[in-house]
C-alpha positions as CSV (number, residue, x, y, z in Angstrom):
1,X,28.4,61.9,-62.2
2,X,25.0,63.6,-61.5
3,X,24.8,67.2,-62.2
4,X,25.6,69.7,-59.6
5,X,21.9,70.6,-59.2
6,X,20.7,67.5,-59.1
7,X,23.1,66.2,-55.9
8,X,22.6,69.5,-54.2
9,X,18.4,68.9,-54.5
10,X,19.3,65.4,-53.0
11,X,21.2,66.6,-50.3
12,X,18.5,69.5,-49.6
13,X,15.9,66.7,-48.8
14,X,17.9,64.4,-46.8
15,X,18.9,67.1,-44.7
16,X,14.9,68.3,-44.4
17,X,14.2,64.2,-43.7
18,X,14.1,63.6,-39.9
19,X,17.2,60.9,-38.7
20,X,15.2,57.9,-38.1
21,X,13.8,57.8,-41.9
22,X,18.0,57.8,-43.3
23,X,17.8,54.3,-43.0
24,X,14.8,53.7,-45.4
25,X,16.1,55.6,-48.0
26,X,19.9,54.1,-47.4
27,X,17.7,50.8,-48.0
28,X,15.7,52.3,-51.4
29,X,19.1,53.6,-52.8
30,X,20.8,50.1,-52.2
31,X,17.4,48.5,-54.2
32,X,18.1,50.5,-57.4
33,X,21.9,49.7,-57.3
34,X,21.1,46.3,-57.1
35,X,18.0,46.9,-60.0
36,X,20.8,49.0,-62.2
37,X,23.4,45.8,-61.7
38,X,21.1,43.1,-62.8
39,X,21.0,41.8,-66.3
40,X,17.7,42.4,-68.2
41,X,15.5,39.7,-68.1
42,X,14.8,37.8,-71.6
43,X,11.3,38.3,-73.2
44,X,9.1,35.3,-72.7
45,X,8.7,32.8,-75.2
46,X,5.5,31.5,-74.9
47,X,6.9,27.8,-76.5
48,X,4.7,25.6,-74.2
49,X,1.3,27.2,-75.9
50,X,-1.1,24.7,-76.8
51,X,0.2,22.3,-75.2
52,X,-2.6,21.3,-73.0
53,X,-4.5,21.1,-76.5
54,X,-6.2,18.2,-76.0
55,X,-7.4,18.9,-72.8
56,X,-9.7,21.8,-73.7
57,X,-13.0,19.3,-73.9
58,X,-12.3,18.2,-70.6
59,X,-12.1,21.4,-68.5
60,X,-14.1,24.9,-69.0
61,X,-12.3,28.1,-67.8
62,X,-14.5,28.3,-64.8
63,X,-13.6,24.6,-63.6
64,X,-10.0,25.9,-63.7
65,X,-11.0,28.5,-61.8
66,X,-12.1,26.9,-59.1
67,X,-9.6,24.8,-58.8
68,X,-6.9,27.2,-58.6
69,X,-9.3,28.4,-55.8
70,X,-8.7,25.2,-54.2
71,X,-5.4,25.4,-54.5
72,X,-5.0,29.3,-52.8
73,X,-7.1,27.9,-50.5
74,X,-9.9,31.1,-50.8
């Protein structure tokens, strides 16, 4: 349980929040519930590096660029 203090500060600025703005923060405190429920995510492993190792001659950095361009459609 939160400390006295803490709830009463909480309650302080709801109350000073005008009605129509209760649901927003119903909403934010529902996203952090849901954030504190949720397993951690595992680090990244990075396994498929290199892999496209043989295709460095073939492509520079800016042809890749400009086809993921392509692709966003920009």
């Amino acid at each position: 349980m939160k400390h006295p203090d803490e709830m009463a500060r909480l309650e302080e600025l709801l109350r000073e929040l005008p009605p129509d703005r209760y649901r927003e923060v119903e909403d934010f405190l529902e996203l952090l519930l849901a954030r504190k429920s949720r397993p951690p995510q595992a680090a990244p492993t990075f396994t498929w590096r290199g892999a496209l190792r043989h295709l460095k001659d073939r492509y520079t950095s800016v042809d890749l660029q400009h086809k993921a361009q392509e692709w966003w459609g920009d």
